[in-house]
N, C-alpha and C positions, 0 to 999 in steps of 0.2 A: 836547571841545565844552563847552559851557557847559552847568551845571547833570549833567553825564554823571559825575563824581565826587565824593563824598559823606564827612565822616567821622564814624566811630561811634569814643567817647571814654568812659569814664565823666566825665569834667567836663563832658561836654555834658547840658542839659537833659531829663529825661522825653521832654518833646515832641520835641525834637529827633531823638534817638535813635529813637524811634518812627518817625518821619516818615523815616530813612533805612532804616530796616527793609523800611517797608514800599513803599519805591520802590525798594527791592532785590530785593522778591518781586515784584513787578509789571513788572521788566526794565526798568524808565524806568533806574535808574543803569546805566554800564555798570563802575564801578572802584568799590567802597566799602575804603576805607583804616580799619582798625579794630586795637586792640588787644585786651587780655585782656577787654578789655568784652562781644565777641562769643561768647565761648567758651561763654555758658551756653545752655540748652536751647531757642534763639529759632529757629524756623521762618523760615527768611530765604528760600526758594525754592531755584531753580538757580541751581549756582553752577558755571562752568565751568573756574575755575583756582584756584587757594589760595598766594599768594608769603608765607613764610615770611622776612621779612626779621629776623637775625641767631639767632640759635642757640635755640630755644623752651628748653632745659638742662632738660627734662622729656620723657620718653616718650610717656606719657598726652595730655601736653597738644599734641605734634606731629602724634600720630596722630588728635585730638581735632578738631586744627584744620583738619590734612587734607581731613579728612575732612566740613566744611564744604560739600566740593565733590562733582558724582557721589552728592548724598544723596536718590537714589529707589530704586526696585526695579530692579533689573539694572544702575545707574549704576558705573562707575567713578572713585573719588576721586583727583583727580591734586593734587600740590602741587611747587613746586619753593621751593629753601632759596639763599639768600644770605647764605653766612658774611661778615661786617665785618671778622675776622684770620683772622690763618692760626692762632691757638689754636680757634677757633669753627669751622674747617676741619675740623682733627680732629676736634673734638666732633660735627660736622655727620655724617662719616664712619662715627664711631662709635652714633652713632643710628641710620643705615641700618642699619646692622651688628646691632644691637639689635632693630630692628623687622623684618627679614630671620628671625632668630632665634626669634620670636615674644616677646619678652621684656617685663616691664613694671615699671612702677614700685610698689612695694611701698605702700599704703595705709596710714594710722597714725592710731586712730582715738584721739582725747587722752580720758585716762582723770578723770571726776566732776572738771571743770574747774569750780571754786568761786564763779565771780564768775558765770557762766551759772545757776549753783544758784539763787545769790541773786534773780538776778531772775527767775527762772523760780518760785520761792516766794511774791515779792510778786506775782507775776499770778494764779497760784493763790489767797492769800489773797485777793485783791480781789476774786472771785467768790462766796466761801465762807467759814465757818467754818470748821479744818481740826482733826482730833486729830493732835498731833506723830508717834504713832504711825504712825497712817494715813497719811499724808502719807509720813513716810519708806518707806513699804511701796511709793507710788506713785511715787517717786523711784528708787527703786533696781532697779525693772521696768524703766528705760530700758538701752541696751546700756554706755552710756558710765558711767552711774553703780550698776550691780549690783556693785563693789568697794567702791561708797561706805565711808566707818567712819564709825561711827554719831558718836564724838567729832567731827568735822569735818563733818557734817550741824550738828550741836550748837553747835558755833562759829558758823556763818552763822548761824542762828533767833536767836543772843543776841545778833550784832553787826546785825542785821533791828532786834531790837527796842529794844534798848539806842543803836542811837547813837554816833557818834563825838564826843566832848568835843575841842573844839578852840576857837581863843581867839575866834570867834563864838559859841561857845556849844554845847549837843549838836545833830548833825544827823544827817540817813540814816537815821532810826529810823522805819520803816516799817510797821511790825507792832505787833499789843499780843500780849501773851505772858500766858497766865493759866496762874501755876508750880503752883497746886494741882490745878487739870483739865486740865491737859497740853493747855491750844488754844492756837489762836494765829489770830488775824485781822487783816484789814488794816487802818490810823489811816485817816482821812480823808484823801483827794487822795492817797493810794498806788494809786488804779486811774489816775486821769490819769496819774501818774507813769509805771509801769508800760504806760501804752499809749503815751506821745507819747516815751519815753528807751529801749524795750525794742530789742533786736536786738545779733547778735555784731559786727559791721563795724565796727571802730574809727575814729573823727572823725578826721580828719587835719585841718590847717591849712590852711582852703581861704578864700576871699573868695566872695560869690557876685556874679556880674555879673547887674546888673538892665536890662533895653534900657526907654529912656525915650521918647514919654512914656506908653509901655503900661504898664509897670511889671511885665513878666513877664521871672522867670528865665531866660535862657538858657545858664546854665553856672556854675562856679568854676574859679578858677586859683589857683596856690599862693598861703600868705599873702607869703612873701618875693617875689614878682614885685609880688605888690601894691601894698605897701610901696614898693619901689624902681620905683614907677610916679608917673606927675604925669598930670596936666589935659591935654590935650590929643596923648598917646601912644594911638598905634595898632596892635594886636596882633589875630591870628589866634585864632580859638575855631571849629572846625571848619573850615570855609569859605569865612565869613564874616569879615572883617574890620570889627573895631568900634575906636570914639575913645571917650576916655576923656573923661568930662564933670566929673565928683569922682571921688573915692578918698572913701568913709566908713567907721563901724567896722563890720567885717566884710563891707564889701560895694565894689560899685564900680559905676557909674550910668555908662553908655554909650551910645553913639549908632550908628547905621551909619554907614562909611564907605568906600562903595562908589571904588573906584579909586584909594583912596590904600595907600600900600607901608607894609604893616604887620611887625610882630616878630611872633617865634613865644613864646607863655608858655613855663615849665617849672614842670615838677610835683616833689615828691622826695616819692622812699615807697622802701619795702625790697625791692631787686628778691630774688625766688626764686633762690635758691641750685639749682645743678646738683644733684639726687636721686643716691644713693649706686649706686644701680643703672645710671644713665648713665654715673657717674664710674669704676664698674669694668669698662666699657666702654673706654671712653676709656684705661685703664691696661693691659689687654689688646691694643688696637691698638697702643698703642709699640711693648709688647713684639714682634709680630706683627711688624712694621715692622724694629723692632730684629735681630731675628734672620735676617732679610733682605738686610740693607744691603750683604754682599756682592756680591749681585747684584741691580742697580737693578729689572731686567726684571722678577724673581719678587715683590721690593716691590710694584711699581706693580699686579703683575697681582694681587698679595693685597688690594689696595685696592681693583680694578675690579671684586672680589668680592661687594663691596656696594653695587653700583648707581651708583659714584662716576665720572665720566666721568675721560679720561686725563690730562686736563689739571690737574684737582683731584686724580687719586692724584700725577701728580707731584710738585704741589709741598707735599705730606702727604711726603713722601718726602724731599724736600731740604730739608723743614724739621727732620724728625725725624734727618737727617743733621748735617744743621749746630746741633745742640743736641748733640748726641753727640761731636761734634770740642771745642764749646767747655768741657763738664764733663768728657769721659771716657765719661757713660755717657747712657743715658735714664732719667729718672724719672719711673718706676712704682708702684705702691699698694706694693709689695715692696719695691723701692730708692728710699731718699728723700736727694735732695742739698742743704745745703749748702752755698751758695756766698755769698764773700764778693769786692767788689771795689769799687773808686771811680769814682764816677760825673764824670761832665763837670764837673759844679760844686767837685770833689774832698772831695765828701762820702764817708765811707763808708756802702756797703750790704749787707746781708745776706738774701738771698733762699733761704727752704727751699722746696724745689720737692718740692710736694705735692698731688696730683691726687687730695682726698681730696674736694673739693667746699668749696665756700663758708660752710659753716656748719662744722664741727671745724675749717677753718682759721683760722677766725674766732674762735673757744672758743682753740685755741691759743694764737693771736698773740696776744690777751687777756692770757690766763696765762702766756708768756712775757715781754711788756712787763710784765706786774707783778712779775714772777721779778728781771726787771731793774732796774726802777726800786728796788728794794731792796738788792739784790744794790749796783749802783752811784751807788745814790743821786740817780740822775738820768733825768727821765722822756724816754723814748723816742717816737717817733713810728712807726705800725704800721699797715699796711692787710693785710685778705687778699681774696684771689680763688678762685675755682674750681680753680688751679693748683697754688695757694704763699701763701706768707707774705712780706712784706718789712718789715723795719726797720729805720730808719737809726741807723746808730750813731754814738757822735759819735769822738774821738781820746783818750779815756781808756776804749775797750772795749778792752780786748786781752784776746783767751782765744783756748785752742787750736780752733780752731773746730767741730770734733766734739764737742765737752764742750756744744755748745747744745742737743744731744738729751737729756744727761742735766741739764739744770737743772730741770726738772721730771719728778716722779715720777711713778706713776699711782695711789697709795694718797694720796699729798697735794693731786694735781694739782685737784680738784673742789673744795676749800675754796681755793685760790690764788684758780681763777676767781671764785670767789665773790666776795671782796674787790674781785676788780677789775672784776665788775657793779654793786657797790655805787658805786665813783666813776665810772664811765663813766656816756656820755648815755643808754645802752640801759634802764639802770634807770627812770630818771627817766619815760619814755614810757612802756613796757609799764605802769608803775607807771594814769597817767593811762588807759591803756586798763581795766586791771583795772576800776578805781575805777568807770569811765563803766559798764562791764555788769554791775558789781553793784548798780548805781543809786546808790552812794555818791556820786559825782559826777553830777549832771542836766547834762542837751545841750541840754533844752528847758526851760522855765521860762514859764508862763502863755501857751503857744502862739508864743514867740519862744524862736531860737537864741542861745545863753549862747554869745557871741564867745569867740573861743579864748584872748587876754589872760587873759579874766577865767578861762576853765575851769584857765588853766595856774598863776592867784593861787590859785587854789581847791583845785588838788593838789597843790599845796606846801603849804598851810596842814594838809591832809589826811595827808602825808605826818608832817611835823611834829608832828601831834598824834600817830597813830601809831607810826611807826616815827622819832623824833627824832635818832637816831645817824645815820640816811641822809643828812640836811641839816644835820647840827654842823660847824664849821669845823673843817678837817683840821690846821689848826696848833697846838689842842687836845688831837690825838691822841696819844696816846704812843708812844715809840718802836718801832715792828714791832708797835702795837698791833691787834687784828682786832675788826672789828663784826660784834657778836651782832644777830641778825635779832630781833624780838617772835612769840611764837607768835600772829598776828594772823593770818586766812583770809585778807584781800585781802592780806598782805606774802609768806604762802607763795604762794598763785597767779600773786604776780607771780615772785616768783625760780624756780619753774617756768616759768613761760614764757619769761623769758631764756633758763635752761636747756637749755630743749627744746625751744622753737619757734627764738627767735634766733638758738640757739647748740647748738651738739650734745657737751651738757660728758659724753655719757654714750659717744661714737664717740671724743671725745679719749682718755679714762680707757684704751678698749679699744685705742686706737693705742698708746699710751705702754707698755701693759700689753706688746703685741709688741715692740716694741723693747728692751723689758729683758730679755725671754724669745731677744732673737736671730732670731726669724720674722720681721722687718723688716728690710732691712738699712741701714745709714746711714752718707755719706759726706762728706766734707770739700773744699770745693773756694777755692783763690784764686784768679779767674782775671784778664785785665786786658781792659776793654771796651773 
């Protein structure tokens, strides 16, 4: 019926979201369609069902969202799950399995992350005088920064106060530094600063849609939807279908448009990678399944073991069957395959089928495709998944194709990746994110949002001044030459964060480290699709 469904976005307005919040605790909706937006601590009322449409690839956050529903005293939380493939099947499977278990996802709390320091120092000085001393004594009370070292406290306070030199002139210099009594206080307009730019949440590229002629936000959509929008295009933003009246910079001036057939936007951000605690989940049901397969009956019935109806263990069953006819084997966190073969377009492809999760296959294929591009002098094209790795090869790859396990070692493997965070797009962002929460980069600027054009002139200029080997033309470069990073706080925090939030160069090192010890085993396949 009309007005009975409702959706909760983070692109949608404050108000918005509010206003469906709260006609969701009051029973007026009867369907509210939400994403991760819903997940945090919002009192929504009774919720009587929770659909989990395609695979949450987190524990916490299934039994999280479940649990949505059934949330009073004596309530039971019901949810049901709609896998999108039959890989998202098994995962689905394997999460019952998990949550059956009692099992969860491991927490990992990032250790005296630098670019938080920063602005968490200039809000501090903006209230105060501080002695370096003291300050660091209250810094290193919190749980995340009690490892703190005191040289890298020391680094932030000089690049606070000092500034970055770049070909505008020095900027970012926030603080006065007095080197003979060890204080340090805030410049002028470092407390605006500090209140209107503070917070971890990194800016993405968003447009905001303004509804005319109120002139009140009701949302943002990507910047590339924006761009490749005109005058008189109509698109969905909740519910709502709105017309496009201009396009300006950073924003977009719209109309309602009650009963005309609008597009749906899209967004791009980094979806979460499957947790290593689901993903060894997921490598035990193979196996489970695998050892089975002699007899269909005791399969399906080792799957109906986790709440999985007969229909879905089946076809978990004939899928992990027919993957096992087309390699030989099933792969598992233990056996990793290998497979090479020509695609329809008679490209060749190479799929390592690794169910290590989304981020070390990610760090991998990374440092493989850079393994290669050197090795053959010709760069490759590489995605990974939750599963595996693929990359296409072109007709001057030939190797015996087990030798792709040993082209990277695990004593070299974390300086390869390095190099090739350096020329990937991964650098370049994280980089703008650091920058934005150490306040080196401002969001806001005299109570208006710094458009993203300009934020992105602004961290290349930053970068440049900086770390200037990250943006030197690579035709420059010497042969198999390697860039040296700057001992700079905002270029370490950024290549920790590649590291370790985008990429898990430190789960690759300990996979490779098995593999050469033999605890892994690794197999070679050519097969024809």
């Amino acid at each position: 019926g009309e007005g009975m469904v409702a959706a909760h976005h983070g692109s949608l307005s404050k108000e918005t979201r509010f206003d469906t919040e709260q006609r969701l605790k009051t029973g007026e909706l009867k369907v509210c369609v939400a994403t991760a937006s819903l997940e945090l601590g919002i009192d929504v009322g009774d919720v009587d069902l929770v659909c989990q449409i395609a695979s949450p690839r987190n524990i916490g956050v299934a039994l999280q969202r479940v649990g949505r529903s059934g949330h009073f005293l004596g309530g039971m939380p019901k949810g049901r799950f709609f896998p999108l493939t039959r890989d998202e099947l098994v995962e689905t499977a394997a999460l019952f399995r998990a949550i059956k278990a009692g099992e969860l996802d491991a927490l990992t709390i990032p250790s005296w992350p630098l670019d938080v320091l920063a602005q968490q120092i200039v809000a501090s000085c903006a209230t105060e005088e501080w002695d370096e001393d003291d300050l660091y004594g209250l810094v290193t009370r919190s749980y995340s920064y009690r490892e703190l070292p005191r040289k890298r406290y020391e680094d932030v306070i000089k690049v606070l106060a000092d500034g970055v030199a770049s070909r505008w002139g020095r900027g970012a210099a926030h603080l006065h530094r007095d080197g003979v009594h060890n204080k340090v206080k805030a410049r002028r307009g470092s407390r605006i600063i500090a209140l209107t730019n503070g917070g971890a949440i990194p800016d993405t590229a968003d447009y905001l849609v303004v509804a005319e002629p109120e002139g009140a936000i009701v949302g943002t959509v990507n910047e590339d939807f924006a761009i490749e929008s005109m005058s008189g295009d109509v698109f969905l933003l909740g519910n709502t279908p709105w017309k496009i009246r201009r396009v300006e910079s950073g924003s977009i001036r719209v109309e309602e448009a009650h009963g005309q057939s609008p597009t749906i936007p899209f967004w791009l951000g980094e979806a979460l990678g499957r947790t290593i605690e689901l993903s060894r989940e997921v490598s035990t049901l193979r196996r489970d399944v695998e050892l089975r397969l002699h007899d269909e009956e005791k399969a399906i019935a080792c799957m109906m073991e986790a709440d999985v109806s007969r229909e879905a263990a089946g076809q978990i069953v004939a899928y992990i069957r027919e993957g096992r006819r087309v390699l030989g084997m099933v792969p598992t966190m233990d056996k990793l395959v290998a497979e090479r073969f020509f695609d329809e377009a008679g490209g060749m492809q190479l799929v390592i089928h690794s169910p290590w999760g989304s981020r070390l296959n990610r760090a991998w294929g990374l440092a493989l495709r850079k393994r290669f591009c050197a090795g053959f002098n010709f760069e490759l094209q590489a995605a990974a998944t939750d599963e595996g790795i693929n990359i296409s090869l072109g007709p001057q790859h030939s190797f015996p194709l087990e030798e792709v396990f040993s082209y990277l070692k695990s004593a070299t493997a974390s300086d390869v990746l390095l190099q090739a965070v350096f020329q990937s797009p991964i650098f370049p962002l994280r980089w703008r994110w650091t920058a934005s929460r150490s306040l080196a980069l401002l969001r806001q600027v005299r109570g208006k949002r710094v458009p993203t054009p300009i934020q992105r002139m602004r961290s290349d200029d930053l970068m440049g001044a900086v770390f200037p080997a990250a943006v030197a033309c690579q035709d420059n470069m010497p042969p198999g030459g390697t860039i040296v990073p700057p001992d700079h706080p905002l270029v370490f925090e950024t290549i920790r964060d590649c590291l370790t939030e985008a990429l898990d160069a430190e789960g690759m090192q300990a996979l490779l480290g098995k593999i050469e010890r033999g605890e892994v085993e690794v197999f070679g396949r050519d097969t024809v699709q």
